[in-house]
mmCIF file of the N, C-alpha and C atoms, coordinates in Angstrom:
data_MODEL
# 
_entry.id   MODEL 
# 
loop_
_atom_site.group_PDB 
_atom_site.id 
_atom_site.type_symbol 
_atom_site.label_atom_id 
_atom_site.label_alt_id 
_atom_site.label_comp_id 
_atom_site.label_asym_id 
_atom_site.label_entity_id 
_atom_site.label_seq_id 
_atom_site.pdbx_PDB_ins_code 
_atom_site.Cartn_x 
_atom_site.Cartn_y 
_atom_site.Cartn_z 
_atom_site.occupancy 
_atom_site.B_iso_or_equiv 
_atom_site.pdbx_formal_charge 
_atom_site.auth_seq_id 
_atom_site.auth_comp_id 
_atom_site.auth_asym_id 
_atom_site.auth_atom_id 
_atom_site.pdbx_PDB_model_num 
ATOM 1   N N  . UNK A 1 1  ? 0.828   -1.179  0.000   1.00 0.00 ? 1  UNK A N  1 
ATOM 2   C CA . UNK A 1 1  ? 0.000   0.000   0.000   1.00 0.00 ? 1  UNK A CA 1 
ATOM 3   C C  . UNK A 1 1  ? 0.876   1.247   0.000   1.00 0.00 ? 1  UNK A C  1 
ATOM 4   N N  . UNK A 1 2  ? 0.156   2.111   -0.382  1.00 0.00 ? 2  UNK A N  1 
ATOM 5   C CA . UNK A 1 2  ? 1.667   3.687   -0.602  1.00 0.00 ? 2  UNK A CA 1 
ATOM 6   C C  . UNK A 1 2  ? 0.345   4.584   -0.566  1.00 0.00 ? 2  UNK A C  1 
ATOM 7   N N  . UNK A 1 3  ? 0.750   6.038   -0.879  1.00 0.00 ? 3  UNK A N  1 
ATOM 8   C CA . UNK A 1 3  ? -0.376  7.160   -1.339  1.00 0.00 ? 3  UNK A CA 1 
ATOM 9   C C  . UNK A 1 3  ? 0.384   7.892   -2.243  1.00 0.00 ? 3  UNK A C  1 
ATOM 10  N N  . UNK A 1 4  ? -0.769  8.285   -2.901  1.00 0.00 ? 4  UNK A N  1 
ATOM 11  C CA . UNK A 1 4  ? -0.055  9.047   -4.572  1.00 0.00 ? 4  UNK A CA 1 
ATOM 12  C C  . UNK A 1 4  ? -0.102  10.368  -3.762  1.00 0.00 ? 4  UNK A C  1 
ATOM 13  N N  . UNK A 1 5  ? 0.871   11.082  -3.779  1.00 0.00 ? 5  UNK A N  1 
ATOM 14  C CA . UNK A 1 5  ? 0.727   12.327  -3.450  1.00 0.00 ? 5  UNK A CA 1 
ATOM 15  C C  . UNK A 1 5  ? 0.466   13.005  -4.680  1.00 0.00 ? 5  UNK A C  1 
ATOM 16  N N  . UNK A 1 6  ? 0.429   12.836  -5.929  1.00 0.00 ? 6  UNK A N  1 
ATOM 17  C CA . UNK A 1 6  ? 0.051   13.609  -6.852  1.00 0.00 ? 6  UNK A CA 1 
ATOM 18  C C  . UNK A 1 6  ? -1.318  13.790  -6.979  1.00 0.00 ? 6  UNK A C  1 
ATOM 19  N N  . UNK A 1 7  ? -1.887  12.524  -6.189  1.00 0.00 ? 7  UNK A N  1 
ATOM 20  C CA . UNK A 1 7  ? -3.207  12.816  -6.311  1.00 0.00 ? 7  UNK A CA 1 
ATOM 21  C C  . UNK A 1 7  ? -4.421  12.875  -4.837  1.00 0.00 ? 7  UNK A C  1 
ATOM 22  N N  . UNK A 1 8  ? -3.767  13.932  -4.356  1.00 0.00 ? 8  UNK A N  1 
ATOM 23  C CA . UNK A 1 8  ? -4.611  14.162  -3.303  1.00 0.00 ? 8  UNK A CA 1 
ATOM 24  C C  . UNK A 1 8  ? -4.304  13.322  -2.023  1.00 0.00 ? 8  UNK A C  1 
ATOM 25  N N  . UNK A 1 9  ? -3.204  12.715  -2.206  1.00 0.00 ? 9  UNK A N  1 
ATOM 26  C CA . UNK A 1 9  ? -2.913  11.627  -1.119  1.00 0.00 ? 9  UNK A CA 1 
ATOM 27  C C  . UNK A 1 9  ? -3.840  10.282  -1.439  1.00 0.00 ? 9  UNK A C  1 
ATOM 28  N N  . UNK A 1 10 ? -4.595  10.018  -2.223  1.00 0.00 ? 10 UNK A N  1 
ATOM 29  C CA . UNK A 1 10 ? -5.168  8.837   -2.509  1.00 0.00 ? 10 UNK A CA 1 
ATOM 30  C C  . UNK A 1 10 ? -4.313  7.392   -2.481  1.00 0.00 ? 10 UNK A C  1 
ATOM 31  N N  . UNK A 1 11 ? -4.741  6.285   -1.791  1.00 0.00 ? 11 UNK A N  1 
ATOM 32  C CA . UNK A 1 11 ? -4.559  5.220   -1.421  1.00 0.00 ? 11 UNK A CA 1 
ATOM 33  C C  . UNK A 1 11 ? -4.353  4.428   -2.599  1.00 0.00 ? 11 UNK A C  1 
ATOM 34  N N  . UNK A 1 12 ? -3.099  3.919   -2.536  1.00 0.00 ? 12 UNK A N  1 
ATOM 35  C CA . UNK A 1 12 ? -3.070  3.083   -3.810  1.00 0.00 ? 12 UNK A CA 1 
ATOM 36  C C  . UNK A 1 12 ? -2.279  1.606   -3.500  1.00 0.00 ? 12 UNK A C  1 
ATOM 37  N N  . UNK A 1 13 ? -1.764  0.287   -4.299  1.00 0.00 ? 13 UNK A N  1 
ATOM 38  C CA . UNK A 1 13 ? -1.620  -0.586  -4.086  1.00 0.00 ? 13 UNK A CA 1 
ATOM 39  C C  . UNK A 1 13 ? -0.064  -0.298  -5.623  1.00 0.00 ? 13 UNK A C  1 
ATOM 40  N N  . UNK A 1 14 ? 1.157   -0.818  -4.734  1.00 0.00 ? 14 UNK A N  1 
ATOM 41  C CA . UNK A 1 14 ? 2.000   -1.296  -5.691  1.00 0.00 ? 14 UNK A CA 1 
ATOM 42  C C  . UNK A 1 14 ? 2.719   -2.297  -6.158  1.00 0.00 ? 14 UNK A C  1 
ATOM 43  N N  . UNK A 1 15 ? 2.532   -2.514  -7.451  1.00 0.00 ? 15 UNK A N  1 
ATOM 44  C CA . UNK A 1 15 ? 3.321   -3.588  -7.509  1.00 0.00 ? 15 UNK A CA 1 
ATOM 45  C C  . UNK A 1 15 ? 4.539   -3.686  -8.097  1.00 0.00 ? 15 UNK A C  1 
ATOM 46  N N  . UNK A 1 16 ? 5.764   -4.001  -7.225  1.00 0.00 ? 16 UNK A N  1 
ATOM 47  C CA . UNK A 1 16 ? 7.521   -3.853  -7.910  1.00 0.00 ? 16 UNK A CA 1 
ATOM 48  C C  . UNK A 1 16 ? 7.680   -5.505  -8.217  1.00 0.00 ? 16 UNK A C  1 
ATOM 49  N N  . UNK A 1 17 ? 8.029   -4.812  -9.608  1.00 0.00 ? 17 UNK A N  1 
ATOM 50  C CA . UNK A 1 17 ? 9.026   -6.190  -10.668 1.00 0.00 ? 17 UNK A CA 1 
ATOM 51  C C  . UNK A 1 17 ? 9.770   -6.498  -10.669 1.00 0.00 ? 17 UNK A C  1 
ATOM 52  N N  . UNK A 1 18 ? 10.799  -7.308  -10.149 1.00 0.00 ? 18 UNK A N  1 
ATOM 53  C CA . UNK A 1 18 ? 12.471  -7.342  -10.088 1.00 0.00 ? 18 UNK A CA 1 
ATOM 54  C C  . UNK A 1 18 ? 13.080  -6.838  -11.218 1.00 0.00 ? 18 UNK A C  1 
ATOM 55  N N  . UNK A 1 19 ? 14.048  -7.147  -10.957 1.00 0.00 ? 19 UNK A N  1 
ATOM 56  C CA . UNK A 1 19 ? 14.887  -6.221  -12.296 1.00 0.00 ? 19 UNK A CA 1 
ATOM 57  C C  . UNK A 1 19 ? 16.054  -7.680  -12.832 1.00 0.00 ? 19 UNK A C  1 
ATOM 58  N N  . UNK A 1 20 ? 14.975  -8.402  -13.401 1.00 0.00 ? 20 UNK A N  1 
ATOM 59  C CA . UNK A 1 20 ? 15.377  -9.842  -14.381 1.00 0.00 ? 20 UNK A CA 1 
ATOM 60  C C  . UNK A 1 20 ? 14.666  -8.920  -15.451 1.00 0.00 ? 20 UNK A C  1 
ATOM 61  N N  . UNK A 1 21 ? 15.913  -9.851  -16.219 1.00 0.00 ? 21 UNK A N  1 
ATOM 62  C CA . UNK A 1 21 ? 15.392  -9.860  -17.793 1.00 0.00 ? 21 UNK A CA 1 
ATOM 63  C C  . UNK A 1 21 ? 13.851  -10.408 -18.237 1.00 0.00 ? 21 UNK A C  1 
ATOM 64  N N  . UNK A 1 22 ? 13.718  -11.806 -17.376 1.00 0.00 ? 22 UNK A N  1 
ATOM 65  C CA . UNK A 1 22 ? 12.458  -12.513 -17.742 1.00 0.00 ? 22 UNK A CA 1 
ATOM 66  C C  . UNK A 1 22 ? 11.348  -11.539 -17.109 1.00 0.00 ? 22 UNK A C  1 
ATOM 67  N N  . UNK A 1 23 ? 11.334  -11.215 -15.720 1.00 0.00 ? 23 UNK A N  1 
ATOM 68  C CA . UNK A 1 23 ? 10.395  -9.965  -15.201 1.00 0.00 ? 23 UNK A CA 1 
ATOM 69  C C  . UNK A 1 23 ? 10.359  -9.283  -15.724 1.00 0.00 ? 23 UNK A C  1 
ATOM 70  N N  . UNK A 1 24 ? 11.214  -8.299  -16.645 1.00 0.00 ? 24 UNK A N  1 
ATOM 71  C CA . UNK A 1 24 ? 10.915  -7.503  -17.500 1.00 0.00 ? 24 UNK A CA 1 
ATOM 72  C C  . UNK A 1 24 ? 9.751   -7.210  -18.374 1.00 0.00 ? 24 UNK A C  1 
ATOM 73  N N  . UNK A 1 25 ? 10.002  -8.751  -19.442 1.00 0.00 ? 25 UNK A N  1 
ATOM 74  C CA . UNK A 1 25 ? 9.618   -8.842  -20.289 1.00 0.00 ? 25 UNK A CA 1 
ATOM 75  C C  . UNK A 1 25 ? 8.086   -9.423  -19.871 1.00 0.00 ? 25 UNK A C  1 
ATOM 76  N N  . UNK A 1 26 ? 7.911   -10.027 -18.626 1.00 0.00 ? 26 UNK A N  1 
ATOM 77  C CA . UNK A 1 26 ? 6.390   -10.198 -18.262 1.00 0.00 ? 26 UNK A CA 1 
ATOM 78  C C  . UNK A 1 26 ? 5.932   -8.967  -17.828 1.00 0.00 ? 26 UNK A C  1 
ATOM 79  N N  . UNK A 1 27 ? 6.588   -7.875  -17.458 1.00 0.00 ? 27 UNK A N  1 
ATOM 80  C CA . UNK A 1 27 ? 5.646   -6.443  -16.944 1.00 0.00 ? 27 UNK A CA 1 
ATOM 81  C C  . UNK A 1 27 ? 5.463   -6.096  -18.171 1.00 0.00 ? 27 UNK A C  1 
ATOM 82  N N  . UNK A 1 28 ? 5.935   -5.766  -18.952 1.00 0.00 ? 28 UNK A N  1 
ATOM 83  C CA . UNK A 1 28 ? 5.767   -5.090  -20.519 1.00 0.00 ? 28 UNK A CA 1 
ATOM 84  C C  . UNK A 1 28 ? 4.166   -5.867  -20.780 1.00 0.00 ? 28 UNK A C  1 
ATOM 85  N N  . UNK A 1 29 ? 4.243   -6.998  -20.807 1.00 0.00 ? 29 UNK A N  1 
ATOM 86  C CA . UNK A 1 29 ? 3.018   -7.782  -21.088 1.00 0.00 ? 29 UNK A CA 1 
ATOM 87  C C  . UNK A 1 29 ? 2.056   -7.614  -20.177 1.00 0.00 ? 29 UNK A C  1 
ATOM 88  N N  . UNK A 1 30 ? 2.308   -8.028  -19.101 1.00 0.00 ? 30 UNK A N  1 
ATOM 89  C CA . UNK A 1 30 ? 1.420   -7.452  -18.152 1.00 0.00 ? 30 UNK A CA 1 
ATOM 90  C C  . UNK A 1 30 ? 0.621   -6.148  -17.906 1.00 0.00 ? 30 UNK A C  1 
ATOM 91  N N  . UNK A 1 31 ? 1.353   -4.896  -18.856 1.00 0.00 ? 31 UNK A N  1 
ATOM 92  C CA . UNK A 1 31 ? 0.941   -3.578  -18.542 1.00 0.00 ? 31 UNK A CA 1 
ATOM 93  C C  . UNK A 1 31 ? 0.281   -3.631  -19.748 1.00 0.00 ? 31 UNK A C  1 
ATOM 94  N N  . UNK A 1 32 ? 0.753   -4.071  -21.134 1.00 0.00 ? 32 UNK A N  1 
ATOM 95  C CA . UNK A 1 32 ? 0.038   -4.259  -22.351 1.00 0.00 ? 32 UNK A CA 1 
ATOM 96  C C  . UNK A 1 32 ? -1.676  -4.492  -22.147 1.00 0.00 ? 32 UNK A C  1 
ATOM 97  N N  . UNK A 1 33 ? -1.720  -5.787  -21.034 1.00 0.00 ? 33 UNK A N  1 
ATOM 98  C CA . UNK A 1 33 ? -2.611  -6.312  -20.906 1.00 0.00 ? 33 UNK A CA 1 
ATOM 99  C C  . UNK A 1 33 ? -3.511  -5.575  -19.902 1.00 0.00 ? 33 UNK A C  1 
ATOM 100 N N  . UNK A 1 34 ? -3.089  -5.352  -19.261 1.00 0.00 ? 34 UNK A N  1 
ATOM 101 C CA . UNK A 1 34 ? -3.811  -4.334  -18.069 1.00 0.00 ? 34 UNK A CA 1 
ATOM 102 C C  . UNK A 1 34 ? -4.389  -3.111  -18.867 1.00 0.00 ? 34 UNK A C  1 
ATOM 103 N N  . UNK A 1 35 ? -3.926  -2.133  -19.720 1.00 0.00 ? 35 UNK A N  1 
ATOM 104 C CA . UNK A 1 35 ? -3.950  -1.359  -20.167 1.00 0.00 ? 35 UNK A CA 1 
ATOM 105 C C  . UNK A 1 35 ? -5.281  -1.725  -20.945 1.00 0.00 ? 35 UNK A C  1 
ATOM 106 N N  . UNK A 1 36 ? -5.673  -3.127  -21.838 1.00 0.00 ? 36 UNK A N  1 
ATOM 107 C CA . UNK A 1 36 ? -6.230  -3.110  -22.583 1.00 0.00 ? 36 UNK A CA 1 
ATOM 108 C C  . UNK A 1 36 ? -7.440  -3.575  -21.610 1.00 0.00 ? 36 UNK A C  1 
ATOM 109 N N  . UNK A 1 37 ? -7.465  -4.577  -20.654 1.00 0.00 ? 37 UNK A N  1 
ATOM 110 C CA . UNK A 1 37 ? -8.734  -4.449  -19.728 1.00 0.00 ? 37 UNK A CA 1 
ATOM 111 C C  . UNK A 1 37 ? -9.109  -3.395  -19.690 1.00 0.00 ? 37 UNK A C  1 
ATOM 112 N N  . UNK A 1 38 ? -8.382  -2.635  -19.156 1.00 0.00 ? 38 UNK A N  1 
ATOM 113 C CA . UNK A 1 38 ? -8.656  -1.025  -18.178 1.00 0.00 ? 38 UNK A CA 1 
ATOM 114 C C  . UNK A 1 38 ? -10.012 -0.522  -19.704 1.00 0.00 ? 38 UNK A C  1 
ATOM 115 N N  . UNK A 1 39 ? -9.356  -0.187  -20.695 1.00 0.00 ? 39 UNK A N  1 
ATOM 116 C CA . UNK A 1 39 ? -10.149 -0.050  -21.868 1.00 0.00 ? 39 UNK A CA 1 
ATOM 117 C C  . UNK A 1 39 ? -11.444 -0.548  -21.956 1.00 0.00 ? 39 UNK A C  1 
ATOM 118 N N  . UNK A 1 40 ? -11.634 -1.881  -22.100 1.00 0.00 ? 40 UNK A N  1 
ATOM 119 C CA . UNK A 1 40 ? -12.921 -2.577  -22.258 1.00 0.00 ? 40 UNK A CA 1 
ATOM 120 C C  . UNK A 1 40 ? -13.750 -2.289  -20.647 1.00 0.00 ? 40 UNK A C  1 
ATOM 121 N N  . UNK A 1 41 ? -13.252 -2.239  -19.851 1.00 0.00 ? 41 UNK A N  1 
ATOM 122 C CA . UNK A 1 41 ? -14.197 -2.900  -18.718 1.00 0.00 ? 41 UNK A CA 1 
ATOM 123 C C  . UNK A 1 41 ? -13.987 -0.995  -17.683 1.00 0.00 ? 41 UNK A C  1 
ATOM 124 N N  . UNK A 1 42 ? -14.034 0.298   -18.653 1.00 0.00 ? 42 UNK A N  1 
ATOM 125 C CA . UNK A 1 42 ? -13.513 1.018   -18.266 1.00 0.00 ? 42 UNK A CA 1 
ATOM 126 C C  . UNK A 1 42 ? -15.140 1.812   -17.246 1.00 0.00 ? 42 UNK A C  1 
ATOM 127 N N  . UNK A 1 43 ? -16.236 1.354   -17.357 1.00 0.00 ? 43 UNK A N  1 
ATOM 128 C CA . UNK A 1 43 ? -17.474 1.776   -16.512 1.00 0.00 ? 43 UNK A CA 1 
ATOM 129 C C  . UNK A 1 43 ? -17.902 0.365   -15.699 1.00 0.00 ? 43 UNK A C  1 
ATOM 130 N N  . UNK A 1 44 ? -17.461 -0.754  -15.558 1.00 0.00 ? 44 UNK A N  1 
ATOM 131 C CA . UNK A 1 44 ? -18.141 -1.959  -15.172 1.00 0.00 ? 44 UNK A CA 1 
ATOM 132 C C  . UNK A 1 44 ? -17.629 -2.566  -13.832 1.00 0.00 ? 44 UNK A C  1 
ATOM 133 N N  . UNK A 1 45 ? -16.345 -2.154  -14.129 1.00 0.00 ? 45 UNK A N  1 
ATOM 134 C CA . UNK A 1 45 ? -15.186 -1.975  -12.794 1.00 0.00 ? 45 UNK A CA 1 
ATOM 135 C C  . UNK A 1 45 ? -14.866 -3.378  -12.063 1.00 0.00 ? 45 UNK A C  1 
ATOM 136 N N  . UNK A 1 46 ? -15.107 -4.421  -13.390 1.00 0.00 ? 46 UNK A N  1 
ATOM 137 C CA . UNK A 1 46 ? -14.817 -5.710  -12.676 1.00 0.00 ? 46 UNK A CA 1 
ATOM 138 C C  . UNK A 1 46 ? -13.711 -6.458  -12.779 1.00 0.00 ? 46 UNK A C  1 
ATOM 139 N N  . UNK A 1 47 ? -12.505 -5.180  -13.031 1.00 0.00 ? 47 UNK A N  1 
ATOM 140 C CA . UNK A 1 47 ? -10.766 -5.344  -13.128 1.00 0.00 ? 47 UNK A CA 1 
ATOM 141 C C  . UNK A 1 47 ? -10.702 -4.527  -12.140 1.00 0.00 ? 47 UNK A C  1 
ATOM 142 N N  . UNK A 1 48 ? -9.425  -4.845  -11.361 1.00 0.00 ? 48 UNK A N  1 
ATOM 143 C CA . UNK A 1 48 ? -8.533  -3.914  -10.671 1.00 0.00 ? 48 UNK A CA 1 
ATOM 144 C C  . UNK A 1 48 ? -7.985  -3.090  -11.955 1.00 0.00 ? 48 UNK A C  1 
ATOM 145 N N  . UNK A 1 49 ? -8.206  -1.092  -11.794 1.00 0.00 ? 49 UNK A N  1 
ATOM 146 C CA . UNK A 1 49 ? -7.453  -0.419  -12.388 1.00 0.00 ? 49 UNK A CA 1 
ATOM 147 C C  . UNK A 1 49 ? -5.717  0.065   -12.132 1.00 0.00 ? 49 UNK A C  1 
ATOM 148 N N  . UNK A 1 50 ? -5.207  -0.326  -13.800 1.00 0.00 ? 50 UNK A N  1 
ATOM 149 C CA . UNK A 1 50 ? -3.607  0.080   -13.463 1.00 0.00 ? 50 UNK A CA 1 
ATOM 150 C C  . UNK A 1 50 ? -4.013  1.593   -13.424 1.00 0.00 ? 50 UNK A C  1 
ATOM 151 N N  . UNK A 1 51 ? -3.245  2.212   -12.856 1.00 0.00 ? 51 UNK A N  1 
ATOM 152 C CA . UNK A 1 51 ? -3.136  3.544   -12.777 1.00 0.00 ? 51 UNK A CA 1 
ATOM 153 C C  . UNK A 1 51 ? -1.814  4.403   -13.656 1.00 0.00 ? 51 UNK A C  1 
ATOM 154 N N  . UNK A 1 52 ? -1.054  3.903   -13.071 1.00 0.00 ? 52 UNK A N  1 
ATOM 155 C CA . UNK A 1 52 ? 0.209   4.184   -13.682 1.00 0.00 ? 52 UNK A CA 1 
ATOM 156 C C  . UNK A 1 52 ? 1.493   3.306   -13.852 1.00 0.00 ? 52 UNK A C  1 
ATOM 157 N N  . UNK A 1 53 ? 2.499   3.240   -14.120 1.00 0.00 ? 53 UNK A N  1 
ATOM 158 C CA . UNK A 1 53 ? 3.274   2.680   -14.136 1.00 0.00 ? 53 UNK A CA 1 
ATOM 159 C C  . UNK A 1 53 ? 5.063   3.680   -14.360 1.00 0.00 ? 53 UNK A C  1 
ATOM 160 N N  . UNK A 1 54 ? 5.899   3.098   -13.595 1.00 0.00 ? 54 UNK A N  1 
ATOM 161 C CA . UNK A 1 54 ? 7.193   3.726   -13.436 1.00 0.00 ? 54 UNK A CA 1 
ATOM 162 C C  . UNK A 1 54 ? 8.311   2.898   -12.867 1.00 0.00 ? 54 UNK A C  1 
ATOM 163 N N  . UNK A 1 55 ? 9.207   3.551   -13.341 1.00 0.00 ? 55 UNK A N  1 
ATOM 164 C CA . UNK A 1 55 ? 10.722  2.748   -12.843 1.00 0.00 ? 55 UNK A CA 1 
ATOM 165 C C  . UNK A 1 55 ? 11.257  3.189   -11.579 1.00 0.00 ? 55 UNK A C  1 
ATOM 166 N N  . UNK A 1 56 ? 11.616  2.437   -10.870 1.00 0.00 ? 56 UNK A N  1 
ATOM 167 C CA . UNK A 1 56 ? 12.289  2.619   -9.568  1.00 0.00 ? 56 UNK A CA 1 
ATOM 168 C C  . UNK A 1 56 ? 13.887  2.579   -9.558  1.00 0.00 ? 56 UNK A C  1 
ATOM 169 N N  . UNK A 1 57 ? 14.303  3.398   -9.340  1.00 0.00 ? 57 UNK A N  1 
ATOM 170 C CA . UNK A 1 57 ? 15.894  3.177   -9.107  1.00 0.00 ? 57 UNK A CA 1 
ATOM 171 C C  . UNK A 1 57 ? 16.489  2.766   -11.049 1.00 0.00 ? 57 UNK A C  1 
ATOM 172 N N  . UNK A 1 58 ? 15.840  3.148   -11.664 1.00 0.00 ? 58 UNK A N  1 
ATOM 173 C CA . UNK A 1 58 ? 16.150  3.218   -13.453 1.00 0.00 ? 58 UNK A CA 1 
ATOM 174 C C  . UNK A 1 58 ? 16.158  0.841   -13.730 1.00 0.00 ? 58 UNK A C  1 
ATOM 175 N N  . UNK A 1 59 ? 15.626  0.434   -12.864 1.00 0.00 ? 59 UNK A N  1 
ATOM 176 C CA . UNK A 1 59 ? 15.695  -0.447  -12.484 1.00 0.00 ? 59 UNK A CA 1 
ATOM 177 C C  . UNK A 1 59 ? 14.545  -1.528  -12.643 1.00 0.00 ? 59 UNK A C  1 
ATOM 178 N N  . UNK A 1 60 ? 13.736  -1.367  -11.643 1.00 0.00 ? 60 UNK A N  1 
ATOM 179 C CA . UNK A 1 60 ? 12.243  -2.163  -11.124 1.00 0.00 ? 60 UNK A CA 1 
ATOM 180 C C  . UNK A 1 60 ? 11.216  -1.475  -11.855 1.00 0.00 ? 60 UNK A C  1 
ATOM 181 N N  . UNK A 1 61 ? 10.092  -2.254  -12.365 1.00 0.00 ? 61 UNK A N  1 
ATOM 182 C CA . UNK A 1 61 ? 9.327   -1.916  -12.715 1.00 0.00 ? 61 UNK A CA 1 
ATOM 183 C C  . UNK A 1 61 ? 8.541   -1.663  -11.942 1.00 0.00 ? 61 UNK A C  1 
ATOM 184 N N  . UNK A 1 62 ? 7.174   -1.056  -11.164 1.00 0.00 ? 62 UNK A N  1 
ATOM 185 C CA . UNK A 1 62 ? 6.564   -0.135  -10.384 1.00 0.00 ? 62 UNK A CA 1 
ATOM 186 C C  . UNK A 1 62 ? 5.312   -0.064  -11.144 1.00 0.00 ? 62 UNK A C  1 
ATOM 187 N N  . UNK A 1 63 ? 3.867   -0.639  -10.687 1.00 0.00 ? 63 UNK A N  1 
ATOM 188 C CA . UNK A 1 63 ? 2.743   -1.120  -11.412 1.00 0.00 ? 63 UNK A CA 1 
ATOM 189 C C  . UNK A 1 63 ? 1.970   -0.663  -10.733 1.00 0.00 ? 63 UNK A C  1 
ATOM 190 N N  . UNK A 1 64 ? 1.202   0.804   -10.780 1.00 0.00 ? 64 UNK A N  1 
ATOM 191 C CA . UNK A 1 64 ? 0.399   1.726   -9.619  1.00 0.00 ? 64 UNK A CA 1 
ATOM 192 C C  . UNK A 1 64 ? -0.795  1.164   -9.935  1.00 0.00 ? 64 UNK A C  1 
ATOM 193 N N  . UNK A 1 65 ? -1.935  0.743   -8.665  1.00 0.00 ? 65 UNK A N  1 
ATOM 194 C CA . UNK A 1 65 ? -2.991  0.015   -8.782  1.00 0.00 ? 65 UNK A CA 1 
ATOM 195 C C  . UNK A 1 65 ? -4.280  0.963   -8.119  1.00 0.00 ? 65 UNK A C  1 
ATOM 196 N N  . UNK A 1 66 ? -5.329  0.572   -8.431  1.00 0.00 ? 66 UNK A N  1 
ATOM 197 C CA . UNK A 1 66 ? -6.160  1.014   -7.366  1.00 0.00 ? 66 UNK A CA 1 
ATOM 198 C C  . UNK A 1 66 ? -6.553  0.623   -5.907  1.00 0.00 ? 66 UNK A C  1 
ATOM 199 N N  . UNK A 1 67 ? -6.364  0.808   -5.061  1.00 0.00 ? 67 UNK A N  1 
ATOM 200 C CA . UNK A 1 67 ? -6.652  0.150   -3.870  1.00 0.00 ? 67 UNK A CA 1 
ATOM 201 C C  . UNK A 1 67 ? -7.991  -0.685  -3.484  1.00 0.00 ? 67 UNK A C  1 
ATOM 202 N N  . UNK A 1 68 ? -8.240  -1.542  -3.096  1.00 0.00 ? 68 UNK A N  1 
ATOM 203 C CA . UNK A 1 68 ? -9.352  -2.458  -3.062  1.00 0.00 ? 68 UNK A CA 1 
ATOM 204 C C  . UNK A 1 68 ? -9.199  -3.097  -1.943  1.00 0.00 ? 68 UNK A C  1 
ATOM 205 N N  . UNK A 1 69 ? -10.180 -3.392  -1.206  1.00 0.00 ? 69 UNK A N  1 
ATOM 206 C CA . UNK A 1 69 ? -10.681 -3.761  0.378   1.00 0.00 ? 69 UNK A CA 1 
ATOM 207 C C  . UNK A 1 69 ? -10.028 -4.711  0.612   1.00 0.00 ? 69 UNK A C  1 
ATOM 208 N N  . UNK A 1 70 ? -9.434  -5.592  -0.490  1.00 0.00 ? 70 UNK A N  1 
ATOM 209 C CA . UNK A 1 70 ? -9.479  -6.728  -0.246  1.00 0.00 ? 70 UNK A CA 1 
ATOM 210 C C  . UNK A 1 70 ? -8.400  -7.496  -1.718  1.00 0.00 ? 70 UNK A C  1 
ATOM 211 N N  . UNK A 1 71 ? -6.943  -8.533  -0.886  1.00 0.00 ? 71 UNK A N  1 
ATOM 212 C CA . UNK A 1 71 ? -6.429  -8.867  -2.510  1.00 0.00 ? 71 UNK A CA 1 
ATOM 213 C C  . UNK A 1 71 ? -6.912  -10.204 -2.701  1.00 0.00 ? 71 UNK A C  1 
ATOM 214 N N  . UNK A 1 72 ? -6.627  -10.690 -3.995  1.00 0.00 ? 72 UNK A N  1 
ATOM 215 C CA . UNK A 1 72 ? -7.250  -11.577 -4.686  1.00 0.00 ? 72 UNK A CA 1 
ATOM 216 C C  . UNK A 1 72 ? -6.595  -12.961 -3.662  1.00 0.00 ? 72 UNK A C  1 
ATOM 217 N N  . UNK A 1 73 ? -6.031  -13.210 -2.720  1.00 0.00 ? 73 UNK A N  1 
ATOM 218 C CA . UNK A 1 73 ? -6.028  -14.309 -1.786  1.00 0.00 ? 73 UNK A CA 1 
ATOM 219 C C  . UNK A 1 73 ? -6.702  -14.461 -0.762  1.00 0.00 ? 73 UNK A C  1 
ATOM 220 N N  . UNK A 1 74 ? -7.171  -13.372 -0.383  1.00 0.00 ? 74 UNK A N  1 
ATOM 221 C CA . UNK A 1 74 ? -8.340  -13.181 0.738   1.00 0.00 ? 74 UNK A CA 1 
ATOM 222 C C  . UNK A 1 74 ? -9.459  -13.387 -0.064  1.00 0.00 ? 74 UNK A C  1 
ATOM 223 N N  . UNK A 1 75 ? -9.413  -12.954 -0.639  1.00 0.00 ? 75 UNK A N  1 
ATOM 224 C CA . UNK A 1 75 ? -10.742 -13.208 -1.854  1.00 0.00 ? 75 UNK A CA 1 
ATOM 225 C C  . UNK A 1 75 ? -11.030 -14.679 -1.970  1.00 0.00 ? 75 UNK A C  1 
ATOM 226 N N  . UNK A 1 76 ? -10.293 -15.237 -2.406  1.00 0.00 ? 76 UNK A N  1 
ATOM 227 C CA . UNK A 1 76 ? -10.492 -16.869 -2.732  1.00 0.00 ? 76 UNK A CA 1 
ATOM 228 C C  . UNK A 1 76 ? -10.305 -17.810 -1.162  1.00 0.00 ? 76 UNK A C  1 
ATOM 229 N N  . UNK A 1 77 ? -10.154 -17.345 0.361   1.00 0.00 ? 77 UNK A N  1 
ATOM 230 C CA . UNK A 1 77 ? -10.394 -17.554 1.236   1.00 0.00 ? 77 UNK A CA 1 
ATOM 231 C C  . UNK A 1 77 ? -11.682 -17.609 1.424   1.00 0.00 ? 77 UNK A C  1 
# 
């Protein structure tokens, strides 16, 4: 959990990618893919929204989420 200070202090959820070659190349996909949910399902809200995305230390990939009550392992509890 973190807060965007850019945005009002709002509550957000992050997710850091190691900094492998193979992690790499699954965030690229991963954000591809996120990006294109976010699109389709953009009034229905039955994806977690990416928000943003950024590099940490020119390094880690950094996958800004929306915050939600609850993550998908508590969920399936």
């Amino acid at each position: 959990m973190a807060t965007d200070t850019k945005e009002n202090n709002k509550p957000v959820a992050i997710k850091v990618i190691a900094d492998t070659h193979e992690c790499k190349e699954q965030a690229k996909r991963e954000v591809e893919m996120l990006k294109f949910l976010n699109k389709i399902d953009h009034e229905k809200g039955f994806i977690v929204r990416l928000l943003d995305v950024f590099k940490y230390k020119k390094r880690n990939y950094c996958l800004v989420f929306e915050q939600l009550d609850m993550n998908l392992y508590e969920l399936m509890l």
